[in-house]
N, C-alpha and C positions, 0 to 999 in steps of 0.2 A: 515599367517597360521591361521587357525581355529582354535577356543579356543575348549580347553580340557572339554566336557559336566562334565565328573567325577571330573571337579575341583570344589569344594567348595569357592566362593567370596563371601566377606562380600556383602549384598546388600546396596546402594545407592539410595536414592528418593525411590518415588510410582508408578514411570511405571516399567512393567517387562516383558521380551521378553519369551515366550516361542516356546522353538525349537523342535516338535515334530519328532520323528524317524517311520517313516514308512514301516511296510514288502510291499516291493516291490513287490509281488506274487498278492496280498490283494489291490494292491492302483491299479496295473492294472487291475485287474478284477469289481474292482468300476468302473473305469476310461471307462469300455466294458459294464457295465452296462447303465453307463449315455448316452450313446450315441444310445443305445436301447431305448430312452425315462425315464426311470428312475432317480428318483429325486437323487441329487447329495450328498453324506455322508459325505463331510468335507466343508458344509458354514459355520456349526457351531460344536464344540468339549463340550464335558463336561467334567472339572474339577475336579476332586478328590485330595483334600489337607489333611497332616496330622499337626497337630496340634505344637505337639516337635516332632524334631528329636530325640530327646531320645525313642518316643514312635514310636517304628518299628513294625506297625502293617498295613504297608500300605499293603501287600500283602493279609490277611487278609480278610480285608476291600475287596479290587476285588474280591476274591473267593468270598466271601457271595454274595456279588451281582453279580458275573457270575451264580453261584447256583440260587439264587433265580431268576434268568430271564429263566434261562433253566429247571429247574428242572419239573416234571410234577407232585410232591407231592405237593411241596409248592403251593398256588395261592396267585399272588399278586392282590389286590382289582385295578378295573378299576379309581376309583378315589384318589387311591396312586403312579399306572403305573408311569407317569410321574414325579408328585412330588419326586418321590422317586431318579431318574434316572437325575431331576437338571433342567427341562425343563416345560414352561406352564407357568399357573399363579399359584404363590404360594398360591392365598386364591381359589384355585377351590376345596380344600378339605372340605373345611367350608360346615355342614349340610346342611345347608338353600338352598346352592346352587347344590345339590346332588338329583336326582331326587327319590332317596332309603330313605328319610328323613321320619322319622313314622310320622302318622300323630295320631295317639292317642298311649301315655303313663302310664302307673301302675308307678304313681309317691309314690305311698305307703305312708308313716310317712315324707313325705318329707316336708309338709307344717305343720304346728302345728294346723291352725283353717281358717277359711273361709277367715277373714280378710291380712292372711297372703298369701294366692292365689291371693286377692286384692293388693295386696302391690307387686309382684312377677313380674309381668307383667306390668308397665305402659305404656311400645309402643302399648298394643294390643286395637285391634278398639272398641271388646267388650268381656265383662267380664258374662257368665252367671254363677250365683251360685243357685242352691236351698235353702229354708231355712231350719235351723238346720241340716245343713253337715257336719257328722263328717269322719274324714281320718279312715281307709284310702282312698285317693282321685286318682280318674282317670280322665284327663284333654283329651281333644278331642281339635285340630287346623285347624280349617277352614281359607282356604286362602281368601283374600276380594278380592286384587286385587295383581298384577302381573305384572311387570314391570322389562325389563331385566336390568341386572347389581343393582339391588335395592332390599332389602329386604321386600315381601311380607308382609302387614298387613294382621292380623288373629284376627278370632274372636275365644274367648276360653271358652272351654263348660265343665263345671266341675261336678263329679259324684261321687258319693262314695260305698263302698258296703262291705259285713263283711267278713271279713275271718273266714276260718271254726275251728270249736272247736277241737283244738287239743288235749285235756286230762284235768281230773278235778286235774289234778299236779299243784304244783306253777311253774316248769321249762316247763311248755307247757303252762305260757304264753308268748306272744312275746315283746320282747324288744324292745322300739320303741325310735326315734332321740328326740334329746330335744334341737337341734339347729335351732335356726330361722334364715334361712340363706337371704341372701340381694338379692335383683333384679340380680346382678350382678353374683353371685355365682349361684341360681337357671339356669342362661342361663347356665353358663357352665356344669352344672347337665344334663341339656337337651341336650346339647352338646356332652356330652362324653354318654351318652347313642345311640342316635343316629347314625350312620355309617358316618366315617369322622373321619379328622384328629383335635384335641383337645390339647390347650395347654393355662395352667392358669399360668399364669405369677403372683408374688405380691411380695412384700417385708416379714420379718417373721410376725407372728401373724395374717395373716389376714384371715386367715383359709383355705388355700390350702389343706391342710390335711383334714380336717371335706369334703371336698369339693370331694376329690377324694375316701374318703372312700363310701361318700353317693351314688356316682357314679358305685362302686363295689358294692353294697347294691342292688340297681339296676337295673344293669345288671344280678348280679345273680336269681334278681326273675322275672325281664321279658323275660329270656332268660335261662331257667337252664338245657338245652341240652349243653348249650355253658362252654368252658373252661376258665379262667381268669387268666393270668401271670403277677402279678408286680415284675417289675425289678425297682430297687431303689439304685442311688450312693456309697453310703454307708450302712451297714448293720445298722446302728444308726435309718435313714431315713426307710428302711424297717422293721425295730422294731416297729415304731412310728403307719405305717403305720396298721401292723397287729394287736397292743394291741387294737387300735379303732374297726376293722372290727370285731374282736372277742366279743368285746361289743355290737354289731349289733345281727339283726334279721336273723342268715347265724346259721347253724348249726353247728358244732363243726367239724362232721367226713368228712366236704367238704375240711379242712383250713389245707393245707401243708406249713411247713418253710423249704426249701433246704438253700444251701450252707451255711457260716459261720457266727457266730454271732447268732446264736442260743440261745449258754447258756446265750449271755448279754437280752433276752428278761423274760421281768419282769411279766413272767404269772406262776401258779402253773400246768397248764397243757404243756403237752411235746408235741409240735407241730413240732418233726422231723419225718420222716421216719417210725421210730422202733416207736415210742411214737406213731403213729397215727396206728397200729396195736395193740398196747399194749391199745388203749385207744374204739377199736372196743370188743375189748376181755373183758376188763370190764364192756360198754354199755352192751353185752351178760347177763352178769351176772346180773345185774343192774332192766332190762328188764325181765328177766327169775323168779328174788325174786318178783316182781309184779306179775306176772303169777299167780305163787306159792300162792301169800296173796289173788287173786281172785279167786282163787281154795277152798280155806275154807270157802269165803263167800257164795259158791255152794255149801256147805258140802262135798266136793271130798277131804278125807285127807286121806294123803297114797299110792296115784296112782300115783306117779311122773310124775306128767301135767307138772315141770317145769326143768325135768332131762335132754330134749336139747329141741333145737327149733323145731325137728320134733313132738316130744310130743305137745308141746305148740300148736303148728298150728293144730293139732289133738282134742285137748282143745278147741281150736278156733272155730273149724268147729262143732263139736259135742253139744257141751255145750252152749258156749257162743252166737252163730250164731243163736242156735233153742229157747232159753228160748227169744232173742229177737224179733222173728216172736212170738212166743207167745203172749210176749207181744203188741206186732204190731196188732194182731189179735184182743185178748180181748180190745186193746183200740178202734179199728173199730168197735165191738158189741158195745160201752158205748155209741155210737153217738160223734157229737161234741159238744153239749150242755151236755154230760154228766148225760144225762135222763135216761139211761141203766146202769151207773156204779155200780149198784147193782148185775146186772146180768154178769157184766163181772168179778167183783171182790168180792165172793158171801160171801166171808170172812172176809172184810173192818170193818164191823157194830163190830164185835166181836172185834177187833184189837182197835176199837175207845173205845171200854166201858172198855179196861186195862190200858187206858191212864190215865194219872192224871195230874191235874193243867192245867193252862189255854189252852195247847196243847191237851187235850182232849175237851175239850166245843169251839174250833174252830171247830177242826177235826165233833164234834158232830151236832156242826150248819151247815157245808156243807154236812155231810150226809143226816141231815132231810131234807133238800131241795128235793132229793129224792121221788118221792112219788107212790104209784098202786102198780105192782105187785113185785115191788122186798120188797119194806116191810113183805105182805104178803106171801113170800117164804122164807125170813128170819124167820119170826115167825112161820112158818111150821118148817124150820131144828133146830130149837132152842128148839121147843117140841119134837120135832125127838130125838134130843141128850139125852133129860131127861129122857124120856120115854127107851132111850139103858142104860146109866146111872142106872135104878133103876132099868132092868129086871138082868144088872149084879150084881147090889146089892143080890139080889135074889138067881142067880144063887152060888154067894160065900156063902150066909148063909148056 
């Protein structure tokens, strides 16, 4: 008689038979297919194992993957199709071999200094840097040559360029890495940015962490239409992972912490849910008392410029938008040598003679420089003023 599939035997040695059950409906109509010409569905099967039987999630496991093969929300990427499914070669996921692979990178604070883009790369054929290049740095990869099953030598072209002024605040400046990371870790940086399947293997310390944060760092700035979900074993390991990212150049109101283990993260800000509403609501505030302190330096006190954001943007457009085309304007009359700043700024001369100690006899030597007709229209309104000066003297006796 035939053994009972439902019985449970201990297993014996390393081979093991598996006896597959077939809907007979299903195996015929394969079986009507093949003989139409169509390529045959059982040369080969793929495996799906669970790990313990304790862990009864194998039904699970098929739903997500029946879902994600049918479903028309989800899209699975052409070079995980396979991989995913058990079938191929397992390194056809690798960047290099991916015809989607960027070919230039905003590798941002990832390198410390020139010498370290030197150091980064020793496979590549060549290395061009400029002198005195400071990060942040954008590296460009040209293939040399191209040979199948082999990884392409590149020649690497490095560039830099400034990021724009975000505020005369201290917290508007940006927080930059201060880890010099190895040959070895920079590929996997390139790696997980890139399109492709990624995976840094090490023992502890060896900076897996710095590695996969710099990688979030990243992606979030060459790509910030894109979404980013880390999912981490333990809530210990995704604590680890956010207290770094939060240290980073990522702005505060992007960084969501779902599920548990929350309260064990050792920050003073509340990165759940409610806490990241609660923490938009005081940015408001935060935001709004700046308004309000640029509102007095424009002598506006009293108009509640910073009573909501619609006021403010009203501030914005009326105020602050027009005295800067003003100034845009008068700084076009001065020239760019600055030969007109008299007539753009007819007031400067008087402002420089209330000054005292050495900030006026600067201020006094770059104005004499100066010279024609804006002296002489200064010393016209300066007899102007005396001459109104002494007719109301006058007028009060």
């Amino acid at each position: 008689s035939d053994p009972n599939p439902a019985e449970r035997k201990t297993p014996v040695g390393d081979n093991r038979i598996l006896r597959v059950l077939l809907d007979p409906a299903q195996y015929h109509a394969d079986l009507e297919s093949v003989a139409d010409g169509k390529k045959e569905a059982y040369s080969s099967l793929n495996l799906v194992l669970r790990r313990k039987p304790k862990e009864n999630n194998f039904k699970a496991i098929l739903q997500t993957i029946r879902s994600l093969m049918s479903s028309e929300d989800i899209v699975v990427p052409d070079w995980l199709h396979d991989l995913f499914l058990g079938y191929g070669d397992p390194g056809a996921a690798q960047y290099w071999k991916l015809p989607t692979a960027l070919s230039k990178i905003d590798f941002r604070d990832t390198f410390i200094d020139q010498d370290h883009i030197l150091e980064s790369f020793p496979d590549a054929e060549n290395i061009e840097i400029p002198d005195d290049l400071e990060r942040p740095f954008r590296l460009e990869f040209n293939k040399v040559t191209s040979e199948p099953g082999k990884r392409p030598l590149e020649n690497v072209v490095a560039t830099a360029y400034r990021l724009p002024n975000m505020g005369p605040y201290p917290e508007c400046k940006p927080r930059e890495n201060k880890v010099r990371f190895t040959p070895v870790q920079v590929e996997a940086i390139r790696a997980g940015v890139n399109p492709g399947l990624t995976m840094v293997v090490g023992p502890p310390g060896t900076g897996k962490t710095d590695t996969a944060v710099q990688v979030v760092n990243l992606l979030f700035h060459n790509f910030p239409d894109q979404k980013i979900v880390l999912v981490a074993h333990s809530n210990q390991a995704l604590n680890d992972l956010f207290e770094k990212i939060v240290a980073l150049d990522i702005p505060e109101r992007y960084l969501l912490r779902l599920g548990r283990g929350i309260a064990e993260l050792d920050s003073r800000q509340d990165f759940s849910k409610w806490g990241r509403v609660n923490h938009m609501l005081q940015r408001r505030l935060e935001l709004l008392a700046k308004v309000e302190k640029l509102a007095e330096t424009f002598g506006l006190v009293g108009e509640d410029v910073a009573y909501t954001c619609e006021n403010a943007q009203h501030f914005f457009l009326h105020h602050v938008q027009y005295k800067w085309a003003e100034f845009q304007r008068r700084l076009a009359s001065a020239g760019k040598e600055g030969a007109n700043i008299d007539k753009a700024l007819p007031n400067a001369r008087k402002r420089i003679q209330k000054l005292k100690g050495p900030k006026a006899k600067k201020a006094k030597k770059e104005a004499d420089g100066a010279e024609g007709e804006g002296e002489e229209k200064i010393e016209d309104e300066d007899a102007e003023e005396e001459e109104e000066k002494a007719d109301e003297m006058e007028v009060d006796e």
